[in-house]
N, C-alpha and C positions, 0 to 999 in steps of 0.2 A: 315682391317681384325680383329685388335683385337680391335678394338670397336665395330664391330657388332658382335664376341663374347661375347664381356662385356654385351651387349645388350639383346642377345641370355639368360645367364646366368639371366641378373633381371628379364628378362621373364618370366624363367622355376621359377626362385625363387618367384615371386608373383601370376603365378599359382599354386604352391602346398601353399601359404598361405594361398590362396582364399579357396581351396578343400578342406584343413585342419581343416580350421576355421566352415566353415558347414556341416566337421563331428563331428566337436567337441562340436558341436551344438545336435547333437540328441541325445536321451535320451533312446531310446531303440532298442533290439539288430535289430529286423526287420528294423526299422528305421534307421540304419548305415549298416546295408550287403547292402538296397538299394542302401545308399550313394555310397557306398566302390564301386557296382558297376556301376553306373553314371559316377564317378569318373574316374574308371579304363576304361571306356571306351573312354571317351573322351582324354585321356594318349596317348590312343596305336591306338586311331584309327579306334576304331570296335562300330558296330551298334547295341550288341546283345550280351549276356552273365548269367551264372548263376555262384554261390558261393555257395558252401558245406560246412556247418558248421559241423565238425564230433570232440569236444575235444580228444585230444590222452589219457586222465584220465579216458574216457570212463563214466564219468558221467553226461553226455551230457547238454544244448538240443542238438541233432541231425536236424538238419532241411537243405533244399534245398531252395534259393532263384532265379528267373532266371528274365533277365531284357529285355521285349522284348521276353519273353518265354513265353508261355501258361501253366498251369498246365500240359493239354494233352503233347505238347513239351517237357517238363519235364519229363512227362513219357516214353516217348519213348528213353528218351537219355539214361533214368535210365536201360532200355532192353539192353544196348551195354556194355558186359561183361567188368566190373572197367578196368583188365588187358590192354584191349584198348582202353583206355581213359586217356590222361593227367593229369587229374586233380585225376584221381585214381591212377596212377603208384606213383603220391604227395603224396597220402593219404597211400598206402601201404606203402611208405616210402623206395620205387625203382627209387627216381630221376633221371636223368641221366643226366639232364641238366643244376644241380647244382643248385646254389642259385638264379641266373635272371631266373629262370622258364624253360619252353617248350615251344618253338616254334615248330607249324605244319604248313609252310607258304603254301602247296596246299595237303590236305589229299590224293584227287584223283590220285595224283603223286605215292602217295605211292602203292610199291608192295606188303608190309607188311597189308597193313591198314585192318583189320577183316571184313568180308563179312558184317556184323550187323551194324556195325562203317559205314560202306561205305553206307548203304541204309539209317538209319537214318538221314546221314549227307545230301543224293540227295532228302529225304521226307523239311525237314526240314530249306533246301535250305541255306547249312554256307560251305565254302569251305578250310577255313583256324581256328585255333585256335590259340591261347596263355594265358598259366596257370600259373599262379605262387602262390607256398607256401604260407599258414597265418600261423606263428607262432609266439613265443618268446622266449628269455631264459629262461625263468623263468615258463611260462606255458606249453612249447612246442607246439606239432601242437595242432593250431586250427581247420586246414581245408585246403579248397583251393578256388581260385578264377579262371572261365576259361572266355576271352573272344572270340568270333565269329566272323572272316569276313565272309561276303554274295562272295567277290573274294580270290582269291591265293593272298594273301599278309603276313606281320609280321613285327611285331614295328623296329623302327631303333633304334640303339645303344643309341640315347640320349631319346627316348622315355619307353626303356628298362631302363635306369638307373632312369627317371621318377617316373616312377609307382612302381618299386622296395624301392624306399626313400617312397611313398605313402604309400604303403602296409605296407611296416614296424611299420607305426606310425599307422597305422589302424588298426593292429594286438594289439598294446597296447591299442587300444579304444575298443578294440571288446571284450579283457581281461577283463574288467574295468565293461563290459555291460552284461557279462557274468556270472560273478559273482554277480552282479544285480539281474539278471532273475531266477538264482540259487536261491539264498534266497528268491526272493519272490514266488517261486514254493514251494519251501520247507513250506514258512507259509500258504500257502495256502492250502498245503497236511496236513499239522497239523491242522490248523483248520477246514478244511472239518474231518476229524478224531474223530475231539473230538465235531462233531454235529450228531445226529440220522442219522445214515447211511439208514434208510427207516423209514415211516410214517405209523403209527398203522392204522388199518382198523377198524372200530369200527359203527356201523350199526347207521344209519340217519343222517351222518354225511361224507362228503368227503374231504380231506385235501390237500395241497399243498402247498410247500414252494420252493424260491428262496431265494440264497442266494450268495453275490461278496465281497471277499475280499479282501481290499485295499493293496497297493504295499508292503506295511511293517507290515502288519499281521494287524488286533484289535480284540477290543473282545466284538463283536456282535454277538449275540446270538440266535437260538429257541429250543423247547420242545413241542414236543404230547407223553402224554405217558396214556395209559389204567389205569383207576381207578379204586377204585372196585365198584359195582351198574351200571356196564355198564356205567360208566362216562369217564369223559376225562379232562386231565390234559393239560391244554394251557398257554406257555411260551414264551416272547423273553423278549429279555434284550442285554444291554452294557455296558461294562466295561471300567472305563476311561482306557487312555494311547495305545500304539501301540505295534509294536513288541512281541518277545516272551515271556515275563511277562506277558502283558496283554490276550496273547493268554492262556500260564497256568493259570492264575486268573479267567479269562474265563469259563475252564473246570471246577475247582475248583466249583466253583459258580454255574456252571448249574448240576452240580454231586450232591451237597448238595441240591435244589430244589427239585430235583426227590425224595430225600429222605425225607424230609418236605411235598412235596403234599400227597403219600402215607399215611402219619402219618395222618396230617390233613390237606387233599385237599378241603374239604367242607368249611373250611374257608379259604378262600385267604391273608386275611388278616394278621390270624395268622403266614400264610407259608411267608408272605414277613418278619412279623415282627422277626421269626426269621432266617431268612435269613441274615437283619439286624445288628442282634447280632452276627452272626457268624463273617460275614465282619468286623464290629468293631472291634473283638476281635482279630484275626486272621491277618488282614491286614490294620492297619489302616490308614498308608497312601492313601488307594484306594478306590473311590467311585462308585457308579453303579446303574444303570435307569433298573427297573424290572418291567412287566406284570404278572400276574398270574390269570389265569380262569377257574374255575369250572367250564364244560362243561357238563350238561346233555340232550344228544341230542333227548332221548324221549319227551320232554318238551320240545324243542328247548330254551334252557337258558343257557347263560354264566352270572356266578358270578366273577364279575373282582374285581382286587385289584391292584393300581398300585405307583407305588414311583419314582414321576421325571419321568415321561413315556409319550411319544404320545400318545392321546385318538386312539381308534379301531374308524376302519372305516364302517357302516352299507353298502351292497350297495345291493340293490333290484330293482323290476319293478317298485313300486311306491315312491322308496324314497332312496336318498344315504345321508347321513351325520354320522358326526362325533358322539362319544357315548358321555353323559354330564361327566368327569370323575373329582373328585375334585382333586383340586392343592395340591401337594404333593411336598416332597422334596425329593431326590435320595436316596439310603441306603449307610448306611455310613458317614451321613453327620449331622445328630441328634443324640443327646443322646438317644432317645427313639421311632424310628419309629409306627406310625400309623395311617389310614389315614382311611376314610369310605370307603364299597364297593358297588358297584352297580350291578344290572340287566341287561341284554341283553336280549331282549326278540325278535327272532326271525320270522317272516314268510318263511311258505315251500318253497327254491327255495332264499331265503336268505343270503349272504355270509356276514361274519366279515371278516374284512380285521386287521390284526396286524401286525407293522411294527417297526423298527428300525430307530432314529432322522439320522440316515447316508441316508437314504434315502431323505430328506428331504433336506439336507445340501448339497448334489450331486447336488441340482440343479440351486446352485450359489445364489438361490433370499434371503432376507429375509423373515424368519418366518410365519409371515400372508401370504404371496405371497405363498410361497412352498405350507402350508395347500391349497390354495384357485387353487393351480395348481393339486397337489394330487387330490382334490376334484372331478375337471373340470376331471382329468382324469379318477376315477373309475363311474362318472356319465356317461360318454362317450364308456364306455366295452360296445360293440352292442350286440344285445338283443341275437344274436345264441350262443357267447361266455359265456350266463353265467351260462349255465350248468357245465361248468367245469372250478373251484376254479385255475386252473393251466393256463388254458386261461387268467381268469381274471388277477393273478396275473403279465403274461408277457404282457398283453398289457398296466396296469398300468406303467411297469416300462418302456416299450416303449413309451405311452406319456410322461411320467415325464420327463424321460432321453431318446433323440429323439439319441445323439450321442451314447448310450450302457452306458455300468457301470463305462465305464473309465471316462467318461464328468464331466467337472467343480471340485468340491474335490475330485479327483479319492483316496486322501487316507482315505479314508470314507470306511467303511462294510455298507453294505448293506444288510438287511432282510425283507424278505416276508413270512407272514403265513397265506392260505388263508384259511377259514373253511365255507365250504357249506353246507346248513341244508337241505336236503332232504323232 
């Protein structure tokens, strides 16, 4: 008997190291609540479960995961008033079942069980639950976890102490994943912030940008801003480094442009070169890759100027390629910025494509590969999308990056600014 204890025991101990190890494995928050409830179900027994992420600090994210639940299932559990539901009496913070959670080993049993509670649970076909607490000391609740049996059942005492030793360490990973997600919502709210919250409307000319910011902020950039002569001022740009420096550098940088183009937007040139000088002066540890275009769309003509920049992308019915733009070096990085400017000369029904080297770098290849993938991709926008500048720029980024913005360098910014000439 006490060897198939002892037995019993390297069992349960080399299952929670196995469950342990591939949560400790995942990297983001959706991706360990799944774990946590995979996990939790093979523990206790059940085929079927969701987890409520609600922080007690109330500065959330807020989110519902269910395993084995449909969003619709999801919704309907979310109709059966918290008060009678387990993993809400957790959440209220009315436990009653102490620290090893709530067991409901047959709902239908109950005489208590809420009219709403009872039909969900006969739609929904789970006959049994068990919930248990996510918290920590130090963070308090996080939430709750409920599993589902399809019969009248509920874990046994050593499946109970199980998932309880589980949860606890998953509660410190979920801490960990938490404050993660925090931060990089936070750079993400600040840099969407400090970019043109809407795009000027400016007659022969239609615009559209996208824009993804990598896990820990950077500072890529765009700019449409109205000039005087009915022109238009067209911006992107990057700022080395990551984080929130680079995000403030960022602002800094595209705040002093808008005042540069207005002054003298008809030279590009001028506006990068002092741009330039400003960066030098001001920051000189930090360097940055700038675009700038005089846009006048009655003449359909973009005057570019660029420093350490990706050529604009032409892409039309009869022709997509690159603009010829000469080699330049980034600002910040010479004593004396200056570089020749070119012409864009447009056809009605013609879009420039301006983008950010994050775009490029997302997609794992080298250099000539990425251009000649970019390429393959804005040649390939089908002929209905390319009236609209906003089409075009999501189906680029859907060939480019076939997995979304997160794929290959996900800590890459990403920028798209498309400009249709009418």
């Amino acid at each position: 008997m006490l060897q198939d204890r002892l037995a019993g025991w390297v069992s349960d101990l080399t299952t929670l190291h196995e469950l342990t190890e591939r949560l400790a494995r995942t990297a983001a928050l959706d991706e360990a609540l799944q774990e946590l409830l995979r996990a939790g179900a093979a523990l206790v027994g059940a085929r079927r479960g969701l987890v409520v992420l609600e922080p007690g600090d109330g500065l959330g994210p807020d989110t519902t995961i269910g395993l084995g639940l449909a969003r619709a299932d999801l919704g309907h559990i979310e109709t059966v008033p918290r008060s009678a539901l387990s993993y809400g009496r957790i959440l209220e913070g009315t436990l009653p079942g102490g620290e090893d959670g709530i067991a409901e080993p047959d709902l239908f049993a109950e005489e208590k069980l809420d009219p709403r509670h009872r039909e969900v649970a006969a739609r929904l076909g789970y006959a049994a639950s068990y919930a248990l607490p996510l918290s920590t000391e130090t963070a308090g609740r996080l939430g709750a976890a409920v599993w589902l049996y399809d019969e009248p059942a509920e874990p046994s005492e050593r499946q109970r102490h199980l998932v309880g030793l589980y949860s606890r360490y998953a509660a410190e990973h979920l801490v960990r994943l938490l404050e993660l997600e925090r931060t990089r919502s936070s750079m993400a709210t600040m840099s969407d912030e400090l970019l043109p919250s809407r795009l000027p409307r400016v007659a022969g000319v239609q615009l559209a940008a996208r824009h993804g910011t990598g896990p820990r902020g950077g500072g890529d950039w765009y700019d449409a801003l109205p000039l005087p002569d009915a022109a238009l001022g067209l911006a992107v740009g990057s700022v080395t480094g990551s984080g929130p420096s680079a995000v403030a550098a960022m602002g800094r940088l595209r705040a002093s442009l808008r005042a540069y183009a207005v002054m003298e937007g008809e030279d590009p040139v001028a506006v990068l070169s002092d741009l330039e000088l400003l960066l030098r002066l001001t920051e000189p540890a930090r360097s940055a890759t700038a675009l700038f275009g005089y846009c006048e769309p009655a003449a359909r003509k973009i005057t570019l100027a660029g420093a350490g920049h990706s050529p604009p992308l032409l892409i039309g019915q009869r022709r997509t390629e690159f603009a010829e733009t000469s080699v330049s070096a980034p600002l910040g990085m010479l004593a004396c910025w200056e570089a020749p400017s070119l012409e864009i000369l447009a056809e009605p029904g013609e879009t420039v494509l301006l983008y950010t080297d994050g775009l490029l770098h997302r997609t794992g290849e080298t250099t000539d590969r990425a251009f000649a993938r970019l390429h393959a991709a804005a040649a390939g926008v089908p002929r209905a999308l390319r009236r609209d500048p906003g089409a075009i720029a999501d189906h680029v980024l859907r060939s480019l990056l076939p997995d979304g913005l997160d794929a290959a360098d996900g800590a890459e910014d990403v920028v798209l600014l498309a400009v249709r000439f009418e």
